[in-house]
N, CA, C and O atoms as a DFTB+ gen file, in Angstrom:
376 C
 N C O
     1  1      -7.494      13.772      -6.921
     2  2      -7.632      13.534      -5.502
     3  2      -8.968      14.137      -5.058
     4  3      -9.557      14.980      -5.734
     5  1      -9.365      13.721      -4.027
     6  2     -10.892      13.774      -3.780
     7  2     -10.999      14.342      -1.866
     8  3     -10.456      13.588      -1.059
     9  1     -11.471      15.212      -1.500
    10  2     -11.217      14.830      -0.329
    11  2     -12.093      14.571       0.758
    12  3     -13.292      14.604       0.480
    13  1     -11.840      14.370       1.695
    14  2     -12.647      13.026       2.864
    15  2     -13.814      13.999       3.305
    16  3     -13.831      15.202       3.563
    17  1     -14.773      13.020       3.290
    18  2     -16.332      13.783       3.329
    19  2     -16.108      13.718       5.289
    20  3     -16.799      14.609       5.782
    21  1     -15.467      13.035       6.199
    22  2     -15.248      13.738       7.249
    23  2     -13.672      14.023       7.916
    24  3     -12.726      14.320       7.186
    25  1     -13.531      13.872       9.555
    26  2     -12.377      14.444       9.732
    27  2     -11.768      13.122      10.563
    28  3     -11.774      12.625      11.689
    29  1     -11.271      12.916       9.305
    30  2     -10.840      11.578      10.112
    31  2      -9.068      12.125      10.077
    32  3      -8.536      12.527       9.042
    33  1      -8.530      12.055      11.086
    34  2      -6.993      12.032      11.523
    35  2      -6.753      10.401      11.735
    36  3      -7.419       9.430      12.096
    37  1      -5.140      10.741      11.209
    38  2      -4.551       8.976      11.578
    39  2      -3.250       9.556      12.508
    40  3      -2.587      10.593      12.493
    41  1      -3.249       8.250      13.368
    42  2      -1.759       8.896      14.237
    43  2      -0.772       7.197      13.341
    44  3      -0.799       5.994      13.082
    45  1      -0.092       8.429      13.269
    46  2       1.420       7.566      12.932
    47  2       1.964       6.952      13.640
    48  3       1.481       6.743      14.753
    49  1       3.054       6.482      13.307
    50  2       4.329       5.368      13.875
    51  2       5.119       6.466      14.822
    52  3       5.815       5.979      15.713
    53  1       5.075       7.870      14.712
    54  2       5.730       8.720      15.601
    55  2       5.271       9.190      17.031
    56  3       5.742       9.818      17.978
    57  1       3.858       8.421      16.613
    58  2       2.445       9.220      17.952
    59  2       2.103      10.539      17.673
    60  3       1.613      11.175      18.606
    61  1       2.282      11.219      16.362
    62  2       1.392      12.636      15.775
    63  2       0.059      12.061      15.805
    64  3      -0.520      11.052      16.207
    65  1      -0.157      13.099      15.231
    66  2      -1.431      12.798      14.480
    67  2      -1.564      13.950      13.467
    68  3      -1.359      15.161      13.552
    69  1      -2.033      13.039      12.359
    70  2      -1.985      13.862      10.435
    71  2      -2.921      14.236      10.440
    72  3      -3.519      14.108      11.508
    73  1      -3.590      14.863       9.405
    74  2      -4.901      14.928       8.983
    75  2      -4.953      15.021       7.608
    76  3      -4.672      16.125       7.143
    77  1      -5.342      13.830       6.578
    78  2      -5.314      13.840       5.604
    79  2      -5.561      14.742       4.129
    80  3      -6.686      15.120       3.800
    81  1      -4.833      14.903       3.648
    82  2      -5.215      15.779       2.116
    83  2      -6.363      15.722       1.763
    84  3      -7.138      16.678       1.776
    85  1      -6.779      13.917       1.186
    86  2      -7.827      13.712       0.685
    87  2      -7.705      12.600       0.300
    88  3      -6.858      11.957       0.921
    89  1      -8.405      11.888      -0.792
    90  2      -8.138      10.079      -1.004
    91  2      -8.187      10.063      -2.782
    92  3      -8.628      10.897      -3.573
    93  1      -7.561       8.792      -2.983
    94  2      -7.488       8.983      -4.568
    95  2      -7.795       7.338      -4.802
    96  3      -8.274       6.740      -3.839
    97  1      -7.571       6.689      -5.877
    98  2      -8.109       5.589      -6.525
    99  2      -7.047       5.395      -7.993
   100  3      -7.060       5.891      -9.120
   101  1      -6.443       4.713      -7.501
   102  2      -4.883       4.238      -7.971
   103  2      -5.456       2.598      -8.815
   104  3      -6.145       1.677      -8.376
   105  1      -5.095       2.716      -9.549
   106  2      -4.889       1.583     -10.573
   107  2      -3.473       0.656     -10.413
   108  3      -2.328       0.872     -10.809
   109  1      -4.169      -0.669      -9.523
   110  2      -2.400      -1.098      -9.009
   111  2      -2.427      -2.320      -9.427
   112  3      -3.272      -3.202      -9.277
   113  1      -1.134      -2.295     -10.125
   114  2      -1.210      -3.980     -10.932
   115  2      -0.353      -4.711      -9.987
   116  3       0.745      -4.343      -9.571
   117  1      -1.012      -5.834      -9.686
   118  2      -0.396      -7.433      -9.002
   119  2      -0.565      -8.406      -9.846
   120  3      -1.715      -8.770     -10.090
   121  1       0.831      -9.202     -10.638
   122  2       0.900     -10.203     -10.979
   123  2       0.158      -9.995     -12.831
   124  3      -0.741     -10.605     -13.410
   125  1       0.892      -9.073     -13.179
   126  2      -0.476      -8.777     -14.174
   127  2      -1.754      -8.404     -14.224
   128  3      -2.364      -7.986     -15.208
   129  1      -2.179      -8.579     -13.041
   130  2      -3.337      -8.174     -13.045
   131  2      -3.739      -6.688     -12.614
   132  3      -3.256      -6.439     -11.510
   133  1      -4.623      -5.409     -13.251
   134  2      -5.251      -4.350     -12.439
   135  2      -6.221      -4.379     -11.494
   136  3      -7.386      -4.717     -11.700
   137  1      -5.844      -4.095     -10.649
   138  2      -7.005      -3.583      -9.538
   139  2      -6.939      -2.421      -9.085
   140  3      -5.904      -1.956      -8.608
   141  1      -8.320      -1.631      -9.197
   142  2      -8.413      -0.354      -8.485
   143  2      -8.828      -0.390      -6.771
   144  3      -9.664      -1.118      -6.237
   145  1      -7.918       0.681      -6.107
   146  2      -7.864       0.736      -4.505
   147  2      -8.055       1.994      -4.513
   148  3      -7.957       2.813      -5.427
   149  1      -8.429       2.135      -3.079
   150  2      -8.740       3.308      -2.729
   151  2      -7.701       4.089      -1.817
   152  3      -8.041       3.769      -0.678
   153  1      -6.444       5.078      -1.702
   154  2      -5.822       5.315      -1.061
   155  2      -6.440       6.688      -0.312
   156  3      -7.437       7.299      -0.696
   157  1      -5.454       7.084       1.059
   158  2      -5.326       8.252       1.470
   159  2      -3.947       8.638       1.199
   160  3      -2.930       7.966       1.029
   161  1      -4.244      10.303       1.205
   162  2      -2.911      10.864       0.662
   163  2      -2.787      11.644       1.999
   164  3      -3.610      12.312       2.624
   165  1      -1.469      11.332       2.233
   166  2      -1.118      12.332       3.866
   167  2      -0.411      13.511       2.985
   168  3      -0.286      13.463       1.761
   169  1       0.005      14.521       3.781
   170  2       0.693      15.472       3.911
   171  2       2.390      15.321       3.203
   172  3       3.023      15.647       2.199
   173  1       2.570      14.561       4.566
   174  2       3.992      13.899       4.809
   175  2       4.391      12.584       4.980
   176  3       4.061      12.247       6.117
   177  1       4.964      11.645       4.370
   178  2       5.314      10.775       4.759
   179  2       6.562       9.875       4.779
   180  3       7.268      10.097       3.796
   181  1       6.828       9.358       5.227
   182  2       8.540       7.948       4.927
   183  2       8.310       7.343       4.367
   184  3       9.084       6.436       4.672
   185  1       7.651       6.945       3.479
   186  2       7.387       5.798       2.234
   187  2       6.720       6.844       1.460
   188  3       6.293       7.922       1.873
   189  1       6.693       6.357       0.263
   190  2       5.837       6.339      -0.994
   191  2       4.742       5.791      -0.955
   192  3       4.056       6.337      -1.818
   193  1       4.232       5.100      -0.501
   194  2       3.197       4.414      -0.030
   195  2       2.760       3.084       0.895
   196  3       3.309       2.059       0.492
   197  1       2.014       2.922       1.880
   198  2       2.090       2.219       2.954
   199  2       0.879       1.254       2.718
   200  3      -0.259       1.702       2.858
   201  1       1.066       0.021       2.385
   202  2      -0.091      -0.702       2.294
   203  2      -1.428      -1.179       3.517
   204  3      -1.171      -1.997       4.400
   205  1      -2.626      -0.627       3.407
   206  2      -3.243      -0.875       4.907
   207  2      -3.762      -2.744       4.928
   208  3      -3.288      -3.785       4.474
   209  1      -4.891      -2.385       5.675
   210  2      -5.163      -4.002       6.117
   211  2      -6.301      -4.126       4.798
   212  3      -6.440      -5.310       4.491
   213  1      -6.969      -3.382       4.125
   214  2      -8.120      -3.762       3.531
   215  2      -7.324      -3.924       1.953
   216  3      -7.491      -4.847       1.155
   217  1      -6.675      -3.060       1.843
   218  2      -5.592      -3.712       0.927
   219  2      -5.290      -5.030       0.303
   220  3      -5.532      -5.544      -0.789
   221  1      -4.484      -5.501       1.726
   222  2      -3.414      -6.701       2.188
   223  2      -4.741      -7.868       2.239
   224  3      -4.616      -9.065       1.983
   225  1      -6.232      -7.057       2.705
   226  2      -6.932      -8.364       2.726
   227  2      -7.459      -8.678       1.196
   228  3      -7.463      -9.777       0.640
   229  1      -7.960      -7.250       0.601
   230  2      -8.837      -7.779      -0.968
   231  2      -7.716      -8.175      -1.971
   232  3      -8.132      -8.880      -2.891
   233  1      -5.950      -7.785      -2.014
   234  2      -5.549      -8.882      -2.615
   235  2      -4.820      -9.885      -2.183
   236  3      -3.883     -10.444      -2.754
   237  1      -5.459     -10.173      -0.761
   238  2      -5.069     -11.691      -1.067
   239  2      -3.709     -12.001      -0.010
   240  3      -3.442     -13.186       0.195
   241  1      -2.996     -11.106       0.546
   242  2      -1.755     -11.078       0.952
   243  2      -1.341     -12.395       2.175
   244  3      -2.027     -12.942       3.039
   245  1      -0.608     -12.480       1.959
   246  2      -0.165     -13.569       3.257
   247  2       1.432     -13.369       3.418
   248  3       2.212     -13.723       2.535
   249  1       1.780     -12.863       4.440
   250  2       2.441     -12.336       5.331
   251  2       3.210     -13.340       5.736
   252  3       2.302     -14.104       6.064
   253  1       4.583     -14.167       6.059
   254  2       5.524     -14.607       6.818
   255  2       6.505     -14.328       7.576
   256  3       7.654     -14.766       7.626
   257  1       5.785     -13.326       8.341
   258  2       7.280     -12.782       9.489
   259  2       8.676     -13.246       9.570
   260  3       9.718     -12.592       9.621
   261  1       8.454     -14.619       9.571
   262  2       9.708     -15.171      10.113
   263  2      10.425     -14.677       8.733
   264  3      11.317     -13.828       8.730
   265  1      10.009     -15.206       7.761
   266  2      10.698     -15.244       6.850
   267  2      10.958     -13.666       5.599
   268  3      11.382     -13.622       4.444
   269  1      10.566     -12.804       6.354
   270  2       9.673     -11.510       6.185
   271  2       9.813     -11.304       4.422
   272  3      10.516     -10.634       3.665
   273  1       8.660     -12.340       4.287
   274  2       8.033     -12.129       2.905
   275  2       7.003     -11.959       3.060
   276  3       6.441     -12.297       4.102
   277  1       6.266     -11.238       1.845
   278  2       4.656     -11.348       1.412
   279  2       4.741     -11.496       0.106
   280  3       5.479     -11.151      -0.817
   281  1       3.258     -12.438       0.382
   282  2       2.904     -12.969      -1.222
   283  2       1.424     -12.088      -1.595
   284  3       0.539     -12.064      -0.740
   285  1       1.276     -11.544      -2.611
   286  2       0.162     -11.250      -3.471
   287  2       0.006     -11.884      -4.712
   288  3       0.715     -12.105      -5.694
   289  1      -1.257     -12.126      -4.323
   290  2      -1.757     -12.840      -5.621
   291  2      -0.986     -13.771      -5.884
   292  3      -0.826     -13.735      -7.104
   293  1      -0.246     -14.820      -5.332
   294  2       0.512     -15.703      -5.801
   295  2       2.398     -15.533      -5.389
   296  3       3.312     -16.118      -4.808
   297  1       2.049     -14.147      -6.273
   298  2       3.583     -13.378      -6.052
   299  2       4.591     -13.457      -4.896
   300  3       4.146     -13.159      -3.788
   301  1       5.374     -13.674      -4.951
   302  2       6.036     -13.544      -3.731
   303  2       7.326     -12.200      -3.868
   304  3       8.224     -11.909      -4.658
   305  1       6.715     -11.614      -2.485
   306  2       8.318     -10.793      -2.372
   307  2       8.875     -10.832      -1.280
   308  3       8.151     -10.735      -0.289
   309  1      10.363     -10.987      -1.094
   310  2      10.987     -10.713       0.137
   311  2      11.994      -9.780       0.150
   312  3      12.356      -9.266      -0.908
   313  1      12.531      -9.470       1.275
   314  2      13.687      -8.706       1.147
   315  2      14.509      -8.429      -0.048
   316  3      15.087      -9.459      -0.394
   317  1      14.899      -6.945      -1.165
   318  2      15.811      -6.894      -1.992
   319  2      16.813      -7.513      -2.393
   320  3      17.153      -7.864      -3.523
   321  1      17.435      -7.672      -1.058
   322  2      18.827      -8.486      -0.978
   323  2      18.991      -9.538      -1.381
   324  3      20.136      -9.885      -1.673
   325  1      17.704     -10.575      -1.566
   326  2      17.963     -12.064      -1.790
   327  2      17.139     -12.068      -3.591
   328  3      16.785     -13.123      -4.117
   329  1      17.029     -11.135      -4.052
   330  2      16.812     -11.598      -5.077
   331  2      17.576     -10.027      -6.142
   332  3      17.779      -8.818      -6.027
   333  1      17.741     -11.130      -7.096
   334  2      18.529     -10.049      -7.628
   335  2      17.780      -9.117      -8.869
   336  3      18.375      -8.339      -9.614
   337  1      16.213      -9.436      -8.878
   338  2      15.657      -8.456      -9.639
   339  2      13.741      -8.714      -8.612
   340  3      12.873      -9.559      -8.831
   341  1      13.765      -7.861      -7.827
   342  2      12.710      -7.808      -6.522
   343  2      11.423      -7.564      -7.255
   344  3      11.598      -6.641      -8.052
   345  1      10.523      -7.908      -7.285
   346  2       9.214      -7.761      -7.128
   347  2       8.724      -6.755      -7.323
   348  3       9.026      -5.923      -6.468
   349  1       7.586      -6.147      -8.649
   350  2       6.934      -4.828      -8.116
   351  2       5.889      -4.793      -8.232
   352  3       5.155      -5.488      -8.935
   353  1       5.544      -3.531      -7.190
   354  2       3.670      -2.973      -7.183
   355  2       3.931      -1.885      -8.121
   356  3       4.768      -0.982      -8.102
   357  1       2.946      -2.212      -9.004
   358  2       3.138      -0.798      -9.704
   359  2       1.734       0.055      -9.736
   360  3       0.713      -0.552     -10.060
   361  1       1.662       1.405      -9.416
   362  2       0.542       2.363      -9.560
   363  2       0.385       2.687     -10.604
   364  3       1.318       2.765     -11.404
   365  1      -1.294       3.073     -11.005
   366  2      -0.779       3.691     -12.316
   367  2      -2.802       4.648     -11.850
   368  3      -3.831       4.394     -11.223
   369  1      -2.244       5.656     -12.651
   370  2      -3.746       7.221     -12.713
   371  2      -4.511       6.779     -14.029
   372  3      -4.200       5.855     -14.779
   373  1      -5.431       7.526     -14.122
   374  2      -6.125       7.348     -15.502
   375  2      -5.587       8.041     -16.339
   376  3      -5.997       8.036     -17.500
């Protein structure tokens, strides 16, 4: 982990505001394929990890609310429930 050359705070879904650890560079496979991203690491959080917009844009994502799926790279995932072996992102370190 590396940490942020300034002071950048994010406010959450609660209306805090964090101030990050530092940022790391995760090896994340979609569809077979690796791609390296650049994450921030909070403190605290409710997920394991939260995908942002630069993300969702360099692979590719397309989003269907209604139907609340997203596809990467082709991939499609939706809700757990409707499939009986779900979709994964997987991380991986050097």
């Amino acid at each position: 982990m590396f940490p942020l050359h300034n002071s950048t705070v994010f406010k959450v879904a609660n209306g805090s505001y964090v101030l990050p650890k530092g940022k790391c560079t995760l090896q994340i496979g979609i569809s077979g394929q690796i791609h390296p991203f650049e994450f921030v690491v909070l403190p605290e959080c409710s997920y394991d990890i939260i995908l942002g917009w630069n993300f969702l844009q360099a692979s590719g994502a397309l989003i269907d609310c209604g139907r609340s799926q997203l596809t990467l790279d082709g991939a499609e995932a939706a809700p757990e429930k409707e499939f009986a072996k779900p979709l994964r992102l997987c991380a991986m370190t050097d």
